[in-house]
C-alpha positions in Angstrom: 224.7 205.0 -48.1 228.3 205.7 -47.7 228.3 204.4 -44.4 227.0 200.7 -46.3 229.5 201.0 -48.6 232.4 202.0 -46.0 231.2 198.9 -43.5 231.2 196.5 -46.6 234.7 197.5 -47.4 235.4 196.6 -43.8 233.8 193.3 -43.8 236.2 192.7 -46.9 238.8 193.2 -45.6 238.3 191.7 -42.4 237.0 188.5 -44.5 240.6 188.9 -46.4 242.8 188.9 -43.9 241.1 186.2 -41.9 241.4 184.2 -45.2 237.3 183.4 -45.2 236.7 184.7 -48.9 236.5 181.6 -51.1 234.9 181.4 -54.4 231.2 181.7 -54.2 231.1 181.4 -51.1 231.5 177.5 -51.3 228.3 177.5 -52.5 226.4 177.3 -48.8 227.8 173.8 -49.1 231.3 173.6 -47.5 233.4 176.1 -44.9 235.8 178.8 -46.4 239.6 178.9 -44.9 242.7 180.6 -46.2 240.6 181.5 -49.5 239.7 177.1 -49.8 236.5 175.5 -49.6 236.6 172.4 -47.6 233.3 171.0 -49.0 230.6 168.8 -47.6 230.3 165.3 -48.3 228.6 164.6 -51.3 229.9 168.1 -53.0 233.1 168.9 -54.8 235.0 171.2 -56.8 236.5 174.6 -56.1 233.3 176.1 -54.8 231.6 173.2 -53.8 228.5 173.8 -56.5 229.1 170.0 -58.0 226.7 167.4 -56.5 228.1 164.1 -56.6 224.7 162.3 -56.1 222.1 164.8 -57.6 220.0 167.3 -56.0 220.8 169.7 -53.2 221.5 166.7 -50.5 224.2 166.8 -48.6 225.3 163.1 -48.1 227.8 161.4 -45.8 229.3 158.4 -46.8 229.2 155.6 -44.3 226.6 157.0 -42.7 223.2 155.6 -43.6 222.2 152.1 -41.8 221.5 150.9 -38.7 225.2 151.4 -37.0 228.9 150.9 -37.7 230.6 148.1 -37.5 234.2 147.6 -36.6 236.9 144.8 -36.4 236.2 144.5 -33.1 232.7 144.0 -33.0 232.4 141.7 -36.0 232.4 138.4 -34.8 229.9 139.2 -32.0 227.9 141.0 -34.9 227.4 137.8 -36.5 226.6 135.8 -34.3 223.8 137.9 -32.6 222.2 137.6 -35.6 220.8 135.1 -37.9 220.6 137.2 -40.9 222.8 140.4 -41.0 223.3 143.2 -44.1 226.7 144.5 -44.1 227.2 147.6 -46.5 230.6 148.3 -47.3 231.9 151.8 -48.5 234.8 154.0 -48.8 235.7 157.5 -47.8 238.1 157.4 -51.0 235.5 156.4 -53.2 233.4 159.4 -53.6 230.2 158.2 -55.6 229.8 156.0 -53.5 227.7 158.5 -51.8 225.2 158.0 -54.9 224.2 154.4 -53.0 223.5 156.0 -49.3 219.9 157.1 -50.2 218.9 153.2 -51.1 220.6 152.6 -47.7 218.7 155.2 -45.9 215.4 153.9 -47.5 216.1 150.3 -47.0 217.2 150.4 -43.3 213.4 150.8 -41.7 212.2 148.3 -43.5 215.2 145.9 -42.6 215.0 146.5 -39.4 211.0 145.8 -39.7 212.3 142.2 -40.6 215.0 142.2 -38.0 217.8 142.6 -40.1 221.0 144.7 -39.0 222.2 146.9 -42.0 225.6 148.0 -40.5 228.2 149.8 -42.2 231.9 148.6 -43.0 234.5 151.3 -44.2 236.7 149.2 -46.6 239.9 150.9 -46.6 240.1 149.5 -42.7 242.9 146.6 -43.2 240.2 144.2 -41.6 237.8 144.5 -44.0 240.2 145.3 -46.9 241.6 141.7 -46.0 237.8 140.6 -46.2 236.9 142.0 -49.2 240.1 140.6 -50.8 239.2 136.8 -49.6 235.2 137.4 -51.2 236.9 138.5 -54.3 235.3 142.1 -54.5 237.0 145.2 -55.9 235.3 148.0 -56.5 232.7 149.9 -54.3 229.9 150.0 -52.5 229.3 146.2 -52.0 226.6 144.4 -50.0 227.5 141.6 -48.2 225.0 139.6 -46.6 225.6 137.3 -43.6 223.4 133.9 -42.7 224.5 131.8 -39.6 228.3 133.4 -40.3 228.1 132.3 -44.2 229.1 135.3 -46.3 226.7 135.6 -49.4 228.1 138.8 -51.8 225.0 140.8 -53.0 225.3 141.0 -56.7 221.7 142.7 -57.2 220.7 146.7 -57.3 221.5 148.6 -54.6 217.8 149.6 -54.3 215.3 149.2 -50.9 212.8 147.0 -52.8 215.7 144.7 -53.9 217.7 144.6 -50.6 214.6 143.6 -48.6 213.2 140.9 -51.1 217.0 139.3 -50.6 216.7 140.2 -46.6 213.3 138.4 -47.1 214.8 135.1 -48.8 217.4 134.5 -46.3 214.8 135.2 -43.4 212.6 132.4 -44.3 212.5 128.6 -45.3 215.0 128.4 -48.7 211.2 127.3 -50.3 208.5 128.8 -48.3 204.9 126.7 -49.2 202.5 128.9 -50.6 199.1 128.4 -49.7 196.9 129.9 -52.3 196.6 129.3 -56.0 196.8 133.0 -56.9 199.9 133.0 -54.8 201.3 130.8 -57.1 200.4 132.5 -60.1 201.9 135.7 -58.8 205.3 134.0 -58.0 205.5 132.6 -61.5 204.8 136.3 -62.8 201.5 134.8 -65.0 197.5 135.1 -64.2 195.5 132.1 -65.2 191.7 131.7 -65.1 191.7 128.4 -66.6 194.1 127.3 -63.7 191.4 129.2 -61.4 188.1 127.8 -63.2 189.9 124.4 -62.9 189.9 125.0 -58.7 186.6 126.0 -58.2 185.4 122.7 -60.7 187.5 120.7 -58.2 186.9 122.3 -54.8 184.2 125.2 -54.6 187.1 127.6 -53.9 186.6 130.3 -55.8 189.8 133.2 -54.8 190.1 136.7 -55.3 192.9 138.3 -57.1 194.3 139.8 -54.1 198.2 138.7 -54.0 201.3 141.6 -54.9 204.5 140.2 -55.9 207.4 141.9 -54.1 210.1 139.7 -55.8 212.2 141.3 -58.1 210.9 141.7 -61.7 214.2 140.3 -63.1 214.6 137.5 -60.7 213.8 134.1 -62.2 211.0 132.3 -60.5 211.2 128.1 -59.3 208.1 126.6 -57.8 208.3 123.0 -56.9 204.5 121.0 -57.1 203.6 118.3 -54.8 200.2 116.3 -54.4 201.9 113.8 -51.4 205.1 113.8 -49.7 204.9 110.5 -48.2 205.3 109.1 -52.1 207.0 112.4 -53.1 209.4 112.4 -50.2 212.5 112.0 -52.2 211.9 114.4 -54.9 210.7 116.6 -52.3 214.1 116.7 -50.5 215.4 117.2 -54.0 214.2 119.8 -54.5 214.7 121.7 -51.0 218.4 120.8 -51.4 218.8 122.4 -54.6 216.5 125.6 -53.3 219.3 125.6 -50.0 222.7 125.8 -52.2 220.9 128.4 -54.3 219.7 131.2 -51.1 223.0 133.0 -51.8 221.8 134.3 -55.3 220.1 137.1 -55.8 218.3 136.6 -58.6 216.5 133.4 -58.1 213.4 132.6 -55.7 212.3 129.6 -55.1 209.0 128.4 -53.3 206.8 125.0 -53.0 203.4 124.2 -53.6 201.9 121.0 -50.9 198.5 121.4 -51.5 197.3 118.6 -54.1 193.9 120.9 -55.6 196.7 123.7 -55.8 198.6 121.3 -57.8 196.3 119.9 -59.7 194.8 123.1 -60.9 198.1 124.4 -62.0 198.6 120.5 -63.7 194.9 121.0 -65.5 195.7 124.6 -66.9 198.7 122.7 -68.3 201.8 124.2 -66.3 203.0 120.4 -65.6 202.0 117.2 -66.6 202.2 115.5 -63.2 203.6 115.7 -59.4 206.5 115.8 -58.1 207.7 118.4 -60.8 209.4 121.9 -60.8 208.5 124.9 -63.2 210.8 127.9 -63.7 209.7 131.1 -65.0 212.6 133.1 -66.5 212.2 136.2 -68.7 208.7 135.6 -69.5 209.2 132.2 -70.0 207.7 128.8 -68.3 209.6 125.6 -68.5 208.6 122.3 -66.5 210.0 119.3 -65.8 208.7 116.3 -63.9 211.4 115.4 -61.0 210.7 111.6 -60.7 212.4 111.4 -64.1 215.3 113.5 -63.0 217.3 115.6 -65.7 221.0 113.9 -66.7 222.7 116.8 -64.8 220.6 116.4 -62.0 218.0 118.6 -60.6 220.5 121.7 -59.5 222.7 122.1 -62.7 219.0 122.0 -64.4 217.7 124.9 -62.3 221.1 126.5 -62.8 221.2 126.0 -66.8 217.2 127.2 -66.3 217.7 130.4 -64.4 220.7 131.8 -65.9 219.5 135.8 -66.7 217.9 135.9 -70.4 221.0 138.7 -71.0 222.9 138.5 -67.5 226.5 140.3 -67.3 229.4 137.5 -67.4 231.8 138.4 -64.6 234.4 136.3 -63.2 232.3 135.3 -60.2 229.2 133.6 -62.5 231.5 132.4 -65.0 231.5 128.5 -63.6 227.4 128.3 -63.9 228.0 129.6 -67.7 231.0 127.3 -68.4 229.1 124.2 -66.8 226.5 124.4 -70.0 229.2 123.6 -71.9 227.4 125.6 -74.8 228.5 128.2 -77.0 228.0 131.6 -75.5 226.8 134.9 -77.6 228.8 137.5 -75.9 228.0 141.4 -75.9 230.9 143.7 -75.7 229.9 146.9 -74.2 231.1 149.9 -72.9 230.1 150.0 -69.1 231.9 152.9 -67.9 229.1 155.3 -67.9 226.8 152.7 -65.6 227.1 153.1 -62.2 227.8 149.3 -60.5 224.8 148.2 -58.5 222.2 150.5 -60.2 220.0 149.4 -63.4 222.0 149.0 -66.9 222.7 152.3 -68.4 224.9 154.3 -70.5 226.0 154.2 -74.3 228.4 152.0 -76.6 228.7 153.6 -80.1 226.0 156.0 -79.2 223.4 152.9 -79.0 222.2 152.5 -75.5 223.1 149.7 -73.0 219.7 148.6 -72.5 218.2 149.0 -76.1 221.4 146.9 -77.1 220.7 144.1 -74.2 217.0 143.8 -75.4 217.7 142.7 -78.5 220.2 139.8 -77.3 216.8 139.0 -74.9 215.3 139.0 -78.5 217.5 137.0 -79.9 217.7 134.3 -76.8 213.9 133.9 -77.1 213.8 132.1 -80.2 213.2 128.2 -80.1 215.6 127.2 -82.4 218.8 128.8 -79.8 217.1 127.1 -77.0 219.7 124.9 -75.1 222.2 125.9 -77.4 223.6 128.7 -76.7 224.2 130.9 -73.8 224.2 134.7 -74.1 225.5 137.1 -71.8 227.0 140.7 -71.9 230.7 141.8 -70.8 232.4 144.7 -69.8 234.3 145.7 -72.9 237.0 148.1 -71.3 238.1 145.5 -68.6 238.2 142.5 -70.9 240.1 144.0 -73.7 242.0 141.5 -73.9 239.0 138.5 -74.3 238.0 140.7 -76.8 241.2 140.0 -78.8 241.4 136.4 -78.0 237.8 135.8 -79.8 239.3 138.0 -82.6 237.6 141.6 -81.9 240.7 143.9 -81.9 240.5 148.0 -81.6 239.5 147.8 -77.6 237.4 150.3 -76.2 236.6 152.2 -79.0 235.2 149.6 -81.1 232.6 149.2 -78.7 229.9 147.6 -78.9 231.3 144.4 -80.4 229.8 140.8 -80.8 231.3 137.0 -81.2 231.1 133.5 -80.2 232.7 132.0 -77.1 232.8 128.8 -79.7 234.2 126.3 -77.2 236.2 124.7 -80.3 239.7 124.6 -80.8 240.3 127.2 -83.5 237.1 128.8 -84.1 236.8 132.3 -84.3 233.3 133.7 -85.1 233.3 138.1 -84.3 230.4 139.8 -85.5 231.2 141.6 -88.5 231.4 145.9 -87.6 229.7 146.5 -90.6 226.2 144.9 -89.9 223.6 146.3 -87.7 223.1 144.8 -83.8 219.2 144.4 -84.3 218.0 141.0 -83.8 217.4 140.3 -87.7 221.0 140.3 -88.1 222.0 138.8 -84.8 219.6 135.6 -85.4 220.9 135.0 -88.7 224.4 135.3 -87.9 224.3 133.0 -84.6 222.2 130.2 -86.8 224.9 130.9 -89.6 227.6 129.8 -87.1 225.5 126.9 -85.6 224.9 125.9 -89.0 229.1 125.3 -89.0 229.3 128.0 -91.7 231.2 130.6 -89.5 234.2 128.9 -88.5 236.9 132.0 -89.2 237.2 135.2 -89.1 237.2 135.0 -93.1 233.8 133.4 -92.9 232.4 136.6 -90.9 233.6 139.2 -93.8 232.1 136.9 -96.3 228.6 136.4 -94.4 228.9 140.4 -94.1 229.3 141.0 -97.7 226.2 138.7 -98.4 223.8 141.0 -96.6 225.8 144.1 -97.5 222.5 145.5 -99.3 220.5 144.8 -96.5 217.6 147.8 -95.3 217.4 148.4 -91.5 217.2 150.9 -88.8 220.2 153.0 -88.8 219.6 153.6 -85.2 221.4 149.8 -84.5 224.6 150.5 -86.5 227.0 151.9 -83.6 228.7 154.6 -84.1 232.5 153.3 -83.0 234.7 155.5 -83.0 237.7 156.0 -85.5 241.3 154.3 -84.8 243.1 156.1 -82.4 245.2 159.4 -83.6 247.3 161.5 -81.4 245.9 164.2 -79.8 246.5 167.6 -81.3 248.3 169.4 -78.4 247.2 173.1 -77.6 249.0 174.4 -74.5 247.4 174.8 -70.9 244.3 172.8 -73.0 245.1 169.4 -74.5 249.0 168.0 -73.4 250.5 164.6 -74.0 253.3 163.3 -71.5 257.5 162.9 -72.4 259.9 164.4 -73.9 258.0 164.8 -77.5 255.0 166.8 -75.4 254.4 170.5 -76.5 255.6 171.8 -72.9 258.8 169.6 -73.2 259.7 171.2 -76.4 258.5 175.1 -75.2 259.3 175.5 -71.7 262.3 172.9 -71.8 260.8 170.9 -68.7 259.9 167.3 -69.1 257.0 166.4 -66.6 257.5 164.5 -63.3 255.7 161.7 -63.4 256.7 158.2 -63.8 256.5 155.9 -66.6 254.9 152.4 -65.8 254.5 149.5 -67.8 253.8 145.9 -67.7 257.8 145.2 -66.7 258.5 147.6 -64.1 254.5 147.6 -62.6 255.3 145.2 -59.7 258.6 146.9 -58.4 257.6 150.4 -59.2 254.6 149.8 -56.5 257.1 148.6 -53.9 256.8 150.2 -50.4 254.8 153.0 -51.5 252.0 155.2 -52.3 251.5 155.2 -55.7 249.4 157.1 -57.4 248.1 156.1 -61.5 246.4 158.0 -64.3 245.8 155.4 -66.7 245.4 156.8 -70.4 245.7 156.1 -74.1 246.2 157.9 -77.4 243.4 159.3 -79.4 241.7 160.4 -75.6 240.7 163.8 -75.5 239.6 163.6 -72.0 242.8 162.1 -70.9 245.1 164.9 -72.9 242.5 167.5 -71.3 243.1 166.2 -67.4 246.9 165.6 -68.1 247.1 169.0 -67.9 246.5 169.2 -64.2 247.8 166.1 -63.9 251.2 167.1 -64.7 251.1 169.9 -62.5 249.9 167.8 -59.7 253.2 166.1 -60.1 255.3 169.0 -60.4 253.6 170.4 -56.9 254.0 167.4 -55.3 257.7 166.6 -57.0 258.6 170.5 -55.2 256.9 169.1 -51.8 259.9 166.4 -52.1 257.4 163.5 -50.4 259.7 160.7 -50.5 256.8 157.9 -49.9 254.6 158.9 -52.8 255.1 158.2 -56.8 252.8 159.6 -59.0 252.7 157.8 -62.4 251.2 156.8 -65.1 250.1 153.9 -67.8 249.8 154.0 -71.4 246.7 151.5 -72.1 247.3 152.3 -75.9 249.3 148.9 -77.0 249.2 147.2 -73.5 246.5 146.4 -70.7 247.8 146.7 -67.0 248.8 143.6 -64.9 246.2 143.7 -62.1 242.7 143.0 -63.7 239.5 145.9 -61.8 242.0 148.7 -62.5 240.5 150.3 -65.1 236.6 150.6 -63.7 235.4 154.1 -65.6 235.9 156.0 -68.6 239.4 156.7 -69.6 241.0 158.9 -68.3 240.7 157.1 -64.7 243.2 157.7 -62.0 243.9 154.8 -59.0 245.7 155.2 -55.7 247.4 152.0 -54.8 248.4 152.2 -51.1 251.4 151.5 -49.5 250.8 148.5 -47.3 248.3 146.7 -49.3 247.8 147.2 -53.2 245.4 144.7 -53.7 241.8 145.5 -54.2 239.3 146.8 -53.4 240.7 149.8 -55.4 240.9 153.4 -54.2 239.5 155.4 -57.2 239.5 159.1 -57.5 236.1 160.5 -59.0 235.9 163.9 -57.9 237.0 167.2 -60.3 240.3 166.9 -62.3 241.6 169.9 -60.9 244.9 170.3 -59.4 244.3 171.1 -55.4 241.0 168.5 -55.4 243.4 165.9 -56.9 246.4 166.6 -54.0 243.9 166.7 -51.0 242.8 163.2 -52.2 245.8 161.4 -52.3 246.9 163.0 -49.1 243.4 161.6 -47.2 243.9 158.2 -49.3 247.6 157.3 -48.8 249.1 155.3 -46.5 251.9 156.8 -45.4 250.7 160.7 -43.8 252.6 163.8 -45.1 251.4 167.0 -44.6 250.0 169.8 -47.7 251.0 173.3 -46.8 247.7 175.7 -47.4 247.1 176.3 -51.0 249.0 173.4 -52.0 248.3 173.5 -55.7 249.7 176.9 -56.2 253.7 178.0 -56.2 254.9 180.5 -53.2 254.8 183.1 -56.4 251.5 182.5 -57.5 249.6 182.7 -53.9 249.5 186.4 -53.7 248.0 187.1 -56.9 245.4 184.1 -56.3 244.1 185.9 -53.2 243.9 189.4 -55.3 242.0 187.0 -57.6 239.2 185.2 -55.4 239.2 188.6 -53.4 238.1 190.9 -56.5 235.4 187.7 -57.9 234.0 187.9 -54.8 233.8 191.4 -54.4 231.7 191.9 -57.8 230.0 188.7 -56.6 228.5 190.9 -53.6 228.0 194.1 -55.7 231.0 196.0 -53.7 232.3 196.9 -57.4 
């Protein structure tokens, strides 16, 4: 027993002095070295035991797909291939990890299809240059390439969804279906009358047999023709409009040419007649006969038709709503606990995303707002200041919040705070404002008051929280920054990081790495990671690194200049580069701890500088940090 005892001393202090004891043992998921974990991808934190994707996996970014593709290579790429599926990711960004498995899954059946899904790493200057041109910021993004024509991916980064989009751009922009019930599958409905009105006219009598492998949210347009000698016109119509819409994800289109087809779908009353065009959209059917062609012509129709019953407004689909010229029912939530490119999730006022989005859909389905108003949701963190502008003020933490885009001069319509978000409330409010009684923000309070007695479900009044107060400081737990901080005023040291603003944003960035913790009062997160954040800078301010700023931005009174920087809850920390500071962004998301934090910026700036081993601690504190992880690990193992 002694002789087990004396050996494990040995091992420890062989282990010691080769510097291979590291906390936990990094967890069987990184390598030890000079008492640091250096920790797989897809794992962070001190001893590697946080999963940044779930599960036990260990994930490699850039990794899952068919091959890599480089500047180089890219133009030859494209070519080669009719269709290719370009996934773009970033070492820097380290959830984006979480999309690799819907890679993995997807790439077999791609390639079934004969559809390349290469790999892009989007901090090369090539493809940052790219991304910059299509207008995309933050990561992973799907880029899909047709005869050289760049189509963005704006769907779920799941298999089912990248191969029904792979699938669309593979074949005819609107393939002919040949069967009745493959018509009744693509418009998401099951009809016996349609079938009984087949088999009166033909004998035919067809099994239900067909699976649709479209995308449950996608809307749906099926063009019907009995003869395209007469319907030759429409028909081209119609294909045209089907072509200038293949980039979207989240419309199909397809054709019936078969007049029985037709006309059974015409008897079970889909249509009145041939040439016409019926679009399923959220449970919905609408039809319209395309010899007597719309006023805004047969694509702004589709467009108008197959907008998403509650689709997010960004800056990219903004034109389709604005060409309604409608008002538009806007949803301000707060999207920083959904993961972009997965389904709608996380909480605004303690109300979920998705429960909150349902009862817009609610809403939109009543007769009386049809072709009258558009509704969409927004990201209520990034557009702060669109919040203000329609006369919702508070920012972030008045989330969720509601107006009217009114499209009048002068009209402000916000949803009073005080009333529930069910879709009682919301239909009476939006006919209240199309009725012209809502014209101010006076009008709102005043409808509010009028249903101030009102009984409802206390589960749709958000809980917002309260106007922001400064953070009670406790030392080494919750800090603020300056002069006025609790450290400032007991140690005498005023922290090292720079100030930024609106005024000095552009030439603070200059020629540098800069490095941002964007923050705001009332944040206990934020006063919890400017903790280590100040440290950070003092570590890095005693490294004397001449080509790297690390600063910071108050969000409290002002928004920053450069719209995508704040993409996650607050507190959220940016890298802009030295050579390029547009986006896409370099966010951090691993562990707000001090050494994580510095071996990030290293790997993500520009400009190299080396990190001496055990960067985060001062010469004085490196001995005592060894005794530390040395004595863990020893009761760890049972050696004490």
């Amino acid at each position: 027993m002694r002789r087990v005892a004396a050996l494990l001393i040995l091992h420890t202090i062989q282990a010691l002095e080769e510097g291979k004891i590291c906390f936990n043992g990094c967890s069987g998921h990184g390598a030890c070295a000079n008492f640091v974990c250096s920790c797989e991808p897809g794992w962070t934190g001190d001893d590697c035991s946080h999963s940044l994707v779930g599960g036990n996996a260990t994930v490699q970014t850039l990794t899952a797909g068919h091959f890599n593709v480089t500047a180089k290579n890219w133009t030859k790429l494209l070519k080669k291939k009719d269709v290719v599926f370009i996934a773009f990711g970033s070492r820097s960004c380290l959830r984006c990890v979480g999309a690799e498995g819907a890679y993995a899954a997807a790439a077999p059946l791609l390639k079934k299809m004969g559809v390349p899904l290469a790999r892009a790493d989007a901090d090369e200057p090539f493809f940052r240059e790219l991304l910059q041109d299509l207008q995309l910021g933050s990561m992973p993004q799907v880029v899909a390439y047709r005869k050289l024509f760049a189509m963005p991916y704006a769907g779920l980064h799941a298999p089912n969804e990248l191969v029904a989009f792979a699938q669309k751009l593979k074949q005819a922009a609107a393939p002919s279906l040949s069967s009745l019930n493959a018509a009744l599958t693509f418009l998401g409905v099951d009809s016996e009358q349609a079938r009984r009105a087949l088999y009166d006219e033909t004998g035919i009598e067809e099994e239900v047999t067909e699976e649709d492998t479209l995308p449950g949210t996608a809307a749906r347009v099926l063009g019907l023709f009995s003869d395209i000698d007469i319907e030759d016109e429409e028909s081209a119509e119609f294909m045209v409009a089907a072509s200038e819409r293949r980039q979207r994800h989240d419309v199909y289109f397809s054709r019936v040419d078969d007049p029985e087809i037709s006309q059974a779908l015409i008897d079970a009353g889909f249509a009145d007649r041939t040439p016409a065009v019926i679009v399923a959209n959220d449970g919905r059917l609408v039809s319209h006969v395309l010899d007597d062609a719309p006023d805004i012509g047969l694509g702004p129709w589709v467009d108008a038709e197959t907008l998403p019953a509650v689709g997010e407004l960004t800056h990219q689909n903004f034109a389709r709503y604005e060409a309604l010229s409608r008002p538009m029912l806007l949803l301000f939530l707060d999207l920083r606990g959904h993961d972009r490119g997965m389904e709608l999730s996380g909480l605004s006022g303690g109300v979920p995303n998705r429960d909150l989005v349902e009862e817009f859909k609610a809403v939109r389905r009543d007769e009386s707002f049809r072709d009258r108003v558009a509704f969409a949701y927004v990201d209520g963190v990034a557009q702060q200041d669109r919040m203000k502008a329609l006369g919702l003020f508070g920012g972030a933490r008045r989330l969720p919040a509601v107006a009217v885009n009114a499209k009048e001069e002068g009209v402000i319509a916000p949803y009073p705070e005080s009333l529930p978000l069910d879709r009682a409330h919301l239909r009476d409010f939006l006919g209240a404002f199309l009725a012209r009684r809502l014209r101010s923000k006076e009008d709102s309070d005043a409808f509010a008051l009028q249903r101030q007695n009102d009984v409802f479900d206390a589960k749709w009044l958000p809980k917002r929280k309260p106007r922001k107060k400064p953070t009670e400081e406790v030392m080494g737990r919750y800090e603020v920054f300056g002069e006025d901080s609790i450290r400032a005023r007991e140690v005498g040291k005023i922290d090292d990081v720079f100030v930024l603003n609106r005024d000095n944003f552009a030439e603070a960035l200059a020629e540098k790495d800069v490095l941002i913790l964007f923050h705001e009062e009332g944040c206990e997160a934020c006063a919890a990671l400017t903790v280590y954040y100040k440290k950070m800078a003092e570590r890095f301010a005693s490294l004397k690194i001449p080509s790297l700023v690390i600063a910071r931005f108050d969000v409290t009174k002002e928004t920053p200049p450069l719209d995508g920087l704040i993409a996650g809850p607050l507190p959220v920390i940016v890298l802009l580069p030295a050579h390029d500071k547009r986006p896409p962004f370099r966010f951090y998301s691993g562990l707000g701890k001090v050494q994580p934090m510095m071996k990030w910026v290293q790997a993500s700036s520009d400009i190299a500088f080396d990190l001496p081993e055990l960067c985060h601690l001062d010469p004085s504190e490196i001995e005592a940090y060894k005794h530390q992880v040395t004595e863990r690990e020893r009761r760890r193992r049972g050696e004490l």
